[in-house]
C-alpha positions as CSV (number, residue, x, y, z in Angstrom):
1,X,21.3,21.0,51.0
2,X,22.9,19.8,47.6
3,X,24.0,24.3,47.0
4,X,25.3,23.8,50.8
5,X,27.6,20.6,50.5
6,X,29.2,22.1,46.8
7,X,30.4,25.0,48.3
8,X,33.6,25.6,49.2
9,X,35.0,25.8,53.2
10,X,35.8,29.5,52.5
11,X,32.7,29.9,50.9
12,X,30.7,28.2,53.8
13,X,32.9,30.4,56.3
14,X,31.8,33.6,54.8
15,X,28.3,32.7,53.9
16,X,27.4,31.2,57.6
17,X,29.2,34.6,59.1
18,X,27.2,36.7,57.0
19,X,23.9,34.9,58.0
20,X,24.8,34.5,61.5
21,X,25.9,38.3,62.1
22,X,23.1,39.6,59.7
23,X,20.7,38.1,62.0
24,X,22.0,39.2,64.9
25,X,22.3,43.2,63.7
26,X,18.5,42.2,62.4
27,X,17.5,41.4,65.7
28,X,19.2,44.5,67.6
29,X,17.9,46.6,65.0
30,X,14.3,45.8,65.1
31,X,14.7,45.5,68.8
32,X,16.2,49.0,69.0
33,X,13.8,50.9,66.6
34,X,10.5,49.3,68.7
35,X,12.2,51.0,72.2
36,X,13.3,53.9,70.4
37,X,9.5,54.3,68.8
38,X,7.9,53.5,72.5
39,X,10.7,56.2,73.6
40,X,9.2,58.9,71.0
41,X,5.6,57.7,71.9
42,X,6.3,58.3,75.8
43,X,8.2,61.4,75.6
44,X,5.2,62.8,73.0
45,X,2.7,62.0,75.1
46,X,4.2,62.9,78.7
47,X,5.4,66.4,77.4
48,X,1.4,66.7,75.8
49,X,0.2,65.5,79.0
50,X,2.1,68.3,81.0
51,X,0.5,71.1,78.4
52,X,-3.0,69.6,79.1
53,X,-2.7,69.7,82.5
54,X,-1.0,73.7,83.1
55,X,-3.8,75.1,80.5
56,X,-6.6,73.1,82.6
57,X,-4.9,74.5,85.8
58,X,-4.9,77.9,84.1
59,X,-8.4,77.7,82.9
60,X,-9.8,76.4,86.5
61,X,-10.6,80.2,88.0
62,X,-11.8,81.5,84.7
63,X,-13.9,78.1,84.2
64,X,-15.5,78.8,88.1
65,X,-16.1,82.8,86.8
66,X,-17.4,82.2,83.5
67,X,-14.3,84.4,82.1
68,X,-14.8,83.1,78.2
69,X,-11.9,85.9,77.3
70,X,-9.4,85.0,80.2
71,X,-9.9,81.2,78.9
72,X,-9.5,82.1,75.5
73,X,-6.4,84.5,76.0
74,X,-4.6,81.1,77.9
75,X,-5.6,79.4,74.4
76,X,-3.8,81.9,72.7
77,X,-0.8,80.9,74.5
78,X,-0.7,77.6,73.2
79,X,0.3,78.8,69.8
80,X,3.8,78.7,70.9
81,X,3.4,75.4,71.0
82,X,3.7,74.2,66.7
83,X,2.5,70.9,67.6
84,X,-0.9,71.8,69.0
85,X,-2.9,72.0,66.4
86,X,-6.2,72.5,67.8
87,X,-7.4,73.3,71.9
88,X,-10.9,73.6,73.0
89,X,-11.9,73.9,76.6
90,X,-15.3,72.8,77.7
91,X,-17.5,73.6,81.4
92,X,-18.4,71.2,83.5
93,X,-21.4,70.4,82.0
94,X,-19.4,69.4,78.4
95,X,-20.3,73.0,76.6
96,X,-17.4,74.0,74.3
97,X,-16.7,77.8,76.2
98,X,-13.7,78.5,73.8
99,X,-10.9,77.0,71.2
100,X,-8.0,77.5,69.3
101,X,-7.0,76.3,66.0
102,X,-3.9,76.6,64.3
103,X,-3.4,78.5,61.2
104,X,-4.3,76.5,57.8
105,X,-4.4,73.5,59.8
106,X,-7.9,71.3,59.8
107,X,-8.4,68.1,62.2
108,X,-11.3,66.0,63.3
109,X,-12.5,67.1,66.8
110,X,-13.8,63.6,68.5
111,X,-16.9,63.5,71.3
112,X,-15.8,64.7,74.6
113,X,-14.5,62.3,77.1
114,X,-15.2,63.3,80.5
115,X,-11.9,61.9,82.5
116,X,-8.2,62.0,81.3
117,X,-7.7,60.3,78.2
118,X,-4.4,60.1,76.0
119,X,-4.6,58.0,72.2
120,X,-3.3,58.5,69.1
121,X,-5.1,58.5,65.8
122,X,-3.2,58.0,62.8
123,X,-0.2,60.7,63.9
124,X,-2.9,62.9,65.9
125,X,-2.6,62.2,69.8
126,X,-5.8,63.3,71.5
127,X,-5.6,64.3,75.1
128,X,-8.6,64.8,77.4
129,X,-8.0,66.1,80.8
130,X,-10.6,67.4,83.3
131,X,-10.2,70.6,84.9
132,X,-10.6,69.4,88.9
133,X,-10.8,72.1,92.2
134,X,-11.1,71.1,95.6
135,X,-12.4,67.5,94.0
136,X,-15.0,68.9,91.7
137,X,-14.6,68.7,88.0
138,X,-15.2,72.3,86.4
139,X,-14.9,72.1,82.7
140,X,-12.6,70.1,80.5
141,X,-9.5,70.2,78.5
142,X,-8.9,68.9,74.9
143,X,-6.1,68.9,72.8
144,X,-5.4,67.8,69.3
145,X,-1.2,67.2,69.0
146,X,0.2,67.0,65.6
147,X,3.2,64.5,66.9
148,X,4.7,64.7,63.8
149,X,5.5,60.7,64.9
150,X,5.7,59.2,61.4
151,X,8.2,61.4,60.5
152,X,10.6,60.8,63.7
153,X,10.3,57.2,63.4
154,X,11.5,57.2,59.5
155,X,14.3,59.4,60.0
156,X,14.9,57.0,63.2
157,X,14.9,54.0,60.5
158,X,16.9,55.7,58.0
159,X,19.4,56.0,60.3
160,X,19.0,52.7,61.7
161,X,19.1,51.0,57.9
162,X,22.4,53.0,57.5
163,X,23.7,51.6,60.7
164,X,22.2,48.4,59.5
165,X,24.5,48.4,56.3
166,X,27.4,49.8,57.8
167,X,27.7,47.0,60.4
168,X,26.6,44.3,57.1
169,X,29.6,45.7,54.9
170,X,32.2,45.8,58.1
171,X,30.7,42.0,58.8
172,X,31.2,40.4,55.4
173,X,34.7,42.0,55.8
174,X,35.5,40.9,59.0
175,X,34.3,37.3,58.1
176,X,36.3,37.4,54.3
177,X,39.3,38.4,56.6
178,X,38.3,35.6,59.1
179,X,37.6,32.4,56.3
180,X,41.2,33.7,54.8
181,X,42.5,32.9,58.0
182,X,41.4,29.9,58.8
183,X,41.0,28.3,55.7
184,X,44.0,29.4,54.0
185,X,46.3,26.0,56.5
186,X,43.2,24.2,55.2
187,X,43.5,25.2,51.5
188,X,47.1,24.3,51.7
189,X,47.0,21.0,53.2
190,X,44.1,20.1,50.3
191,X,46.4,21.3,47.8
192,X,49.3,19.0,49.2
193,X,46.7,16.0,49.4
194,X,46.1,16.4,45.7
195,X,49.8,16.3,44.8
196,X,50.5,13.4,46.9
197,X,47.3,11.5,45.1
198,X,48.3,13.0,42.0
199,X,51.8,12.3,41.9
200,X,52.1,9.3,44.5
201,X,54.5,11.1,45.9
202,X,54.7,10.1,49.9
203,X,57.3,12.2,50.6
204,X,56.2,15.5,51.1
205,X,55.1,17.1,54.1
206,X,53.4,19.9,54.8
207,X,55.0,22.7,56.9
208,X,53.2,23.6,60.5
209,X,52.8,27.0,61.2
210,X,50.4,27.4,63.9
211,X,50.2,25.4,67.4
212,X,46.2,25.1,67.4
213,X,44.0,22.4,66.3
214,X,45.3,22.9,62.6
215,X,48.9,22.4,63.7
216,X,47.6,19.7,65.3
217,X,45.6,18.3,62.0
218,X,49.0,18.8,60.0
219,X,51.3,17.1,62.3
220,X,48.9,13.9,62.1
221,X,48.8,14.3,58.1
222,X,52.7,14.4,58.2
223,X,52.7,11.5,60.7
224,X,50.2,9.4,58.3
225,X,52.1,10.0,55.0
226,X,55.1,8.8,56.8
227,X,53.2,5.4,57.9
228,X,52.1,5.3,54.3
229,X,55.7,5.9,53.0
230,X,57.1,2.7,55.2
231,X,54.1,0.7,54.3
232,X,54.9,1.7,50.4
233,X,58.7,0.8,50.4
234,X,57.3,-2.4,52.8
235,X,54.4,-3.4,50.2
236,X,57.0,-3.0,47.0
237,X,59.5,-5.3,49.4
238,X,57.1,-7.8,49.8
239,X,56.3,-7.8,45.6
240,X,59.3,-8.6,45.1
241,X,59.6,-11.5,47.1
242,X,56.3,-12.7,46.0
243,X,57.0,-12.1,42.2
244,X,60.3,-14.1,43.2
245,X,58.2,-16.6,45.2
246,X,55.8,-17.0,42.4
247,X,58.7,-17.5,39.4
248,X,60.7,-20.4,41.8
249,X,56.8,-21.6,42.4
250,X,55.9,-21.7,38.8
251,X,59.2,-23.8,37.8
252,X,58.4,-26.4,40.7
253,X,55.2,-26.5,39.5
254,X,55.9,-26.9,36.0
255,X,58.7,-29.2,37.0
256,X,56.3,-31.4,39.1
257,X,53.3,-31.1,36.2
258,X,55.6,-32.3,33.8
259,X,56.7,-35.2,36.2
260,X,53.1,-36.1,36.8
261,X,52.5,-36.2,33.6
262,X,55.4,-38.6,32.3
263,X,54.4,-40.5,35.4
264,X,50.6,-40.9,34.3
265,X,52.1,-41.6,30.6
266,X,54.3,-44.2,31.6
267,X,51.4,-45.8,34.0
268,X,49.0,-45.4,31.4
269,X,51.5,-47.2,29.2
270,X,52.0,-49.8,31.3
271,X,48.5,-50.5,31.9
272,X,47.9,-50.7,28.2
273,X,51.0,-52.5,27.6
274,X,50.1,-55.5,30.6
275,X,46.6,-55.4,29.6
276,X,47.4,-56.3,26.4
277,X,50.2,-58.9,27.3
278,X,47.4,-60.5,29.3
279,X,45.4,-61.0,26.2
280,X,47.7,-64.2,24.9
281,X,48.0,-66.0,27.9
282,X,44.2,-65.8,29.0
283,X,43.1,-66.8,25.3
284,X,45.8,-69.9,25.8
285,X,44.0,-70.7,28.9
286,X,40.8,-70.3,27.4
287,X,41.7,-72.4,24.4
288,X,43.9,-75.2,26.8
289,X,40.7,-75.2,29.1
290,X,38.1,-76.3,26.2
291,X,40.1,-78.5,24.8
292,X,40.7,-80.2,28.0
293,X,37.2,-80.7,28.1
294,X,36.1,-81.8,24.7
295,X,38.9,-84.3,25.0
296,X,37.8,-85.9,28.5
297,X,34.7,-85.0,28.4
298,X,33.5,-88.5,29.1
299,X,36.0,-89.7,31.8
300,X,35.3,-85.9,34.2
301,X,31.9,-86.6,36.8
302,X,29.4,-83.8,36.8
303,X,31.7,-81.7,39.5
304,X,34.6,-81.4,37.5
305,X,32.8,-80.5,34.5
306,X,30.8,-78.2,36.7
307,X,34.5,-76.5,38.0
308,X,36.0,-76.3,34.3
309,X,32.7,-74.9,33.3
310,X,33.1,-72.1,36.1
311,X,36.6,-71.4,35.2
312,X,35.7,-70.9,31.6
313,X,33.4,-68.2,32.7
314,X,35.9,-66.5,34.8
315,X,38.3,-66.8,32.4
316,X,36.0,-65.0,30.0
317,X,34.9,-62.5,32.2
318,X,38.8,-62.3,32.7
319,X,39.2,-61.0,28.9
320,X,36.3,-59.0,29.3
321,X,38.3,-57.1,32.2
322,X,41.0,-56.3,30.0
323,X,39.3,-55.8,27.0
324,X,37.8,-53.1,29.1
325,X,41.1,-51.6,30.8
326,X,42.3,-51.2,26.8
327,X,39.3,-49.6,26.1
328,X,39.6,-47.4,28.8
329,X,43.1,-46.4,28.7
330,X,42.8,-46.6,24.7
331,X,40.2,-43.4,25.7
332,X,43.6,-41.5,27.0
333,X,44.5,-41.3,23.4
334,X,41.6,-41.0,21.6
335,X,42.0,-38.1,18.9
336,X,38.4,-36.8,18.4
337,X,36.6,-36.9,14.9
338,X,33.5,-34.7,15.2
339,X,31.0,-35.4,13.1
340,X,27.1,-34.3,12.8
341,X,25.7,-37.2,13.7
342,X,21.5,-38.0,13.6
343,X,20.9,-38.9,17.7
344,X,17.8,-40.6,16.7
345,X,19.5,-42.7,13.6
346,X,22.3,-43.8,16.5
347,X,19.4,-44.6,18.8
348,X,18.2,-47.1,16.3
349,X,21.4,-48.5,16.1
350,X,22.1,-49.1,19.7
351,X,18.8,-50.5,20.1
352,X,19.9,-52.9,17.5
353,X,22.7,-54.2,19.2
354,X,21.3,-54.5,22.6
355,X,18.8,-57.0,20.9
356,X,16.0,-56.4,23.7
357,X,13.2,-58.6,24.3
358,X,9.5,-57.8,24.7
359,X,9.7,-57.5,28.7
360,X,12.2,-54.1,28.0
361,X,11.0,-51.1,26.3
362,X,13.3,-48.4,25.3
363,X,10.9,-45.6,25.2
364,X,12.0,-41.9,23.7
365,X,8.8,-39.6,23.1
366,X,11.3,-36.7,21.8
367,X,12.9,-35.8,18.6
368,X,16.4,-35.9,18.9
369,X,18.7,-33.6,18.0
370,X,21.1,-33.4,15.3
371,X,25.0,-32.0,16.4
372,X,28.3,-32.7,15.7
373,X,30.1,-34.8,17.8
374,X,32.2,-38.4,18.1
375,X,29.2,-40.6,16.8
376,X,31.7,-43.7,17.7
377,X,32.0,-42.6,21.2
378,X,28.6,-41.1,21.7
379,X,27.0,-43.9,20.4
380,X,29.3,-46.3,23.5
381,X,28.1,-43.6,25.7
382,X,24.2,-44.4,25.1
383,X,25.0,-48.3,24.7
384,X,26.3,-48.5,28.4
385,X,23.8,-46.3,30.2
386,X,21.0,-48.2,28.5
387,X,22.7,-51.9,29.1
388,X,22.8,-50.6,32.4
389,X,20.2,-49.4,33.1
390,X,18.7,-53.0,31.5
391,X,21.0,-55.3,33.0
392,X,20.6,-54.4,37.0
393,X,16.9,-54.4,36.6
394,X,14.9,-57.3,38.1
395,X,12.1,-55.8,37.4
396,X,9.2,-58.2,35.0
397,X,8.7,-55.2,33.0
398,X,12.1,-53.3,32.1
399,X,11.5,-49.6,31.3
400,X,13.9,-47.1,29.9
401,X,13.5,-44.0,29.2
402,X,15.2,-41.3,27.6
403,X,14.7,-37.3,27.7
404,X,16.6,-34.5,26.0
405,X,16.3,-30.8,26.4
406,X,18.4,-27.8,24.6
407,X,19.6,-25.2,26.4
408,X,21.6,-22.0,24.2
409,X,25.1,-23.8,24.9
410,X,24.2,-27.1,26.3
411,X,22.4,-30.3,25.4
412,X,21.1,-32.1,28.4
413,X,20.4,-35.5,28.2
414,X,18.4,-38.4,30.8
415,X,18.2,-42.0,30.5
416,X,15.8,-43.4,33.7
417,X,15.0,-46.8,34.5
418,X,12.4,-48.3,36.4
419,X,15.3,-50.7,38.0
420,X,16.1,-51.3,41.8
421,X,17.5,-47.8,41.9
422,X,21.0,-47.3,43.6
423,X,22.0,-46.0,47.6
424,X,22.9,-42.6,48.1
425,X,25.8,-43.4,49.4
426,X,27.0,-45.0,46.6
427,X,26.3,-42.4,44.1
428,X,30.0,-41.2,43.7
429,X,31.6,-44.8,43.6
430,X,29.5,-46.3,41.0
431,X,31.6,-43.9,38.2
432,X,34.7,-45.9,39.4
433,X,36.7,-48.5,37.0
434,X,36.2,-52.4,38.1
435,X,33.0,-51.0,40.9
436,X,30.3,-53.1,40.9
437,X,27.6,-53.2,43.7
438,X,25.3,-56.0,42.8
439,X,27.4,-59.2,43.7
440,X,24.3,-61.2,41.5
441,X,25.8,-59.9,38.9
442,X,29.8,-60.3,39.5
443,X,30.4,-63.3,37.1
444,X,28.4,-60.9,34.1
445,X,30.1,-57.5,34.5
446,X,33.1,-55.6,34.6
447,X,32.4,-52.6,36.3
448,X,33.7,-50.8,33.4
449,X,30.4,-49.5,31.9
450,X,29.8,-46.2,33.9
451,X,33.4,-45.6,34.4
452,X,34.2,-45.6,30.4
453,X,30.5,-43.3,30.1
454,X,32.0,-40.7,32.7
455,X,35.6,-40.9,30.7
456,X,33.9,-40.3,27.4
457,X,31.9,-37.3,28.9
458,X,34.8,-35.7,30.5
459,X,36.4,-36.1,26.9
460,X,33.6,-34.1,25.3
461,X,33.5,-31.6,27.5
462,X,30.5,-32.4,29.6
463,X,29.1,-33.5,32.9
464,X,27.5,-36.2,34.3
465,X,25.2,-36.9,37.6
466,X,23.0,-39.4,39.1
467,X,19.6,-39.1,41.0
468,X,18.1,-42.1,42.2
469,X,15.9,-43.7,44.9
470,X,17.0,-47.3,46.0
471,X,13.6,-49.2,44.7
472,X,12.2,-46.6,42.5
473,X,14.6,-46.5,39.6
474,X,17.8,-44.5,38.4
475,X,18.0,-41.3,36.4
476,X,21.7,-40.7,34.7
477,X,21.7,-36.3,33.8
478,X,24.8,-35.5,31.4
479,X,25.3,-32.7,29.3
480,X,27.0,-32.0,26.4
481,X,28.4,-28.5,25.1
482,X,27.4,-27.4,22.0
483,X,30.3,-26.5,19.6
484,X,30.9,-22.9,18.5
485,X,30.4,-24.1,14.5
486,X,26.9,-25.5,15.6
487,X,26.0,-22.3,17.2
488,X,26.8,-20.5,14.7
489,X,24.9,-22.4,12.3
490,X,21.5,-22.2,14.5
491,X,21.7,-17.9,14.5
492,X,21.0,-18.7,10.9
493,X,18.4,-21.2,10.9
494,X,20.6,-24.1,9.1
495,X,19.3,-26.8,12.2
């Protein structure tokens, strides 16, 4: 199959022609030699037949007489005959009475057989035929035919082979003459497709020259290149109002980005600028407030000292607020210092400023790594998480826990709690400045923890999600990328 499908139309054209007529001649051939062999056979044996019957109508009186010379003298006839090569005539009773043989000629005589009888044996045909008057059998007739068959039926091939290879040599002629004129439009309009691919040249057409199927093929060829011609010029059109689509895009966008970003520079300056303009007023309050108090603390009932108590808090949590909002937007334009920092050294640390008592265990089973990164902000990063995760706990018995597993170009990191777990539904507000969910806690937080944790991720590079199970605790997933330096020093061993 794989020979068939690499050869060539004109190829395929002669070689199927060939095949196809080959067996055809084949067929007529060996169907002509097997009549022209039963021919030989039947004109053999009818013209033996007719010589076997004259000599036993010749021998009949001499066989009814006893005349053993008359019978021989019709034997001697026969030798006109070259083909008989042997003749023996027998009475009624199966005795041989008299034969003939040929000269230098020797055969095998078979047993008599009593009725007419006509076989051949090798080349030999053996005829038997009784010698029969007025419906009695008188003697018998035997003879031994050199048909000389083999031979006629070789020279009968020979000539048949010839006619055989004749007709083979005209065929392959006829169908070399035949591929050359039907594949030679074919050829040509192959050759034109490999210029046109070649050169991505659309506009040549290939001339028609017949009104058949071909003409046909060519004049939908010509029609196609002409389709893909306009659809060329049409496609290089519509380039070049894309490429000037995309430039006038590109400007508005770069127009607009820079806008945006003046826009988000100027908010985030004003943001920074009022939070920090609402530092001096708030600490006036603050200070007005408590000395309001020490100074009439005697003549206020328990209310008002209850109110101005209240609005101290408020006022504190106040400052908290924007001592957070100029942390946060303070992270805008934090410049990175990367440093390799000891994780479980920083752990310490933190644990040392959250000053935890013995109902909450920070529990990390894992050696942590070593990497570079912003200790200062990683360490805020692990401070929040775990003052969250402490803070909205209720729980008697406060559990955090905290995992950490290398991948090649990531560290992942968990901190999970034991807490009161947080809604699905809330899962994507929680990272949002000023959100708080727990109202118990309003007059404590700021909502700023998990909002400046995601800010300092997204600074590092990294990504941050939440699973959790409202009642069944809270797992925080972030991961950090490793830097290329650090890498580079693992590949040879140096951490």
């Amino acid at each position: 199959m794989k020979f068939w499908l690499k050869l060539s139309i004109r190829n395929k054209i002669i070689l199927l022609t060939f095949i196809i007529s080959t067996i055809s001649i084949t067929f007529v051939s060996v169907l002509f030699a097997v009549l022209e062999i039963h021919q030989i056979r039947s004109s053999i044996i009818s013209s033996s037949e007719v010589d076997a019957r004259l000599t036993a109508e010749n021998c009949i009186v001499a066989l009814e007489f006893g005349y053993k010379d008359r019978i021989t003298e019709y034997l001697e006839k026969l030798r006109v005959n070259e083909s008989i090569i042997h003749a023996i005539v027998y009475d009624s009773l199966g005795v041989e009475i008299a034969n003939y043989s040929a000269a230098n000629k020797k055969t095998i005589i078979p047993a008599l057989v009593k009725y007419r009888k006509v076989y051949f044996e090798g080349g030999i045909l053996h005829v038997f035929e009784p010698a029969i008057s007025e419906g009695e059998t008188v003697g018998y007739v035997y003879l031994n035919v050199d048909s000389k068959i083999n031979s006629l039926i070789a020279e009968r091939i020979k000539i048949i082979v010839l006619i055989f290879v004749a007709i083979s040599i005209f065929t392959f002629l006829l169908a070399y003459w035949l591929q050359a004129l039907i594949t030679k439009p074919i050829i040509k309009l192959a050759e034109t497709t490999q210029i046109i691919s070649s050169q991505q040249n659309f506009s040549i057409q290939v001339e028609k020259q017949s009104f058949d199927e071909i003409g046909m093929l060519y004049d939908e060829f010509n029609e196609l290149i002409r389709i893909i011609k306009i659809k060329e010029i049409e496609r290089d059109k519509a380039e070049l109002e894309l490429i000037s689509l995309n430039s006038d895009l590109e400007s508005k966008i770069q127009l607009r980005t820079q806008r945006l970003e003046q826009a988000n520079k100027e908010l985030t300056e004003l943001a920074y600028i009022s939070a920090h303009d609402l530092k001096t007023p708030l600490r006036g309050i603050g200070q007005l407030i408590s000395s309001l108090l020490l100074e009439y603390n005697n003549e206020f009932d328990f209310y008002v000292k209850e109110q101005i108590e209240l609005l101290i808090g408020r006022v504190k949590r106040m400052d908290s607020l924007v001592d957070g909002m100029l942390f946060y937007t303070g992270l805008t334009h934090e410049k990175l210092k990367f440093q390799l920092t000891d994780l479980n050294q920083l752990l310490n640390e933190v644990k040392a400023k959250l000053g935890t008592d013995e109902h909450t265990e920070i529990i990390c089973e894992q050696e942590l790594p070593t990497f570079e990164t912003d200790k200062n902000l990683f360490s805020i990063l692990l401070f929040n998480l775990i003052k969250n995760a402490i803070q909205f706990n209720n729980k008697e018995r406060k559990t955090v826990r905290i995992e950490f597993e290398k991948q090649y170009a990531n560290y992942n990191f968990t901190v999970a709690d034991n807490g009161n777990g947080i809604d699905e539904k809330y899962h994507t507000q929680i990272f949002k400045i000023f959100k708080t969910l727990n109202s118990d806690y309003a007059t404590e937080t700021t909502g700023m923890g998990l909002a400046v944790v995601k800010k300092i991720i997204e600074l590092l590079n990294g990504t941050i999600s939440v699973s959790s199970v409202s009642g069944r605790g809270t797992e925080f997933t972030f991961s950090i990328p490793v830097r290329q330096s650090v890498l580079q020093l693992e590949e040879f061993g140096m951490f």
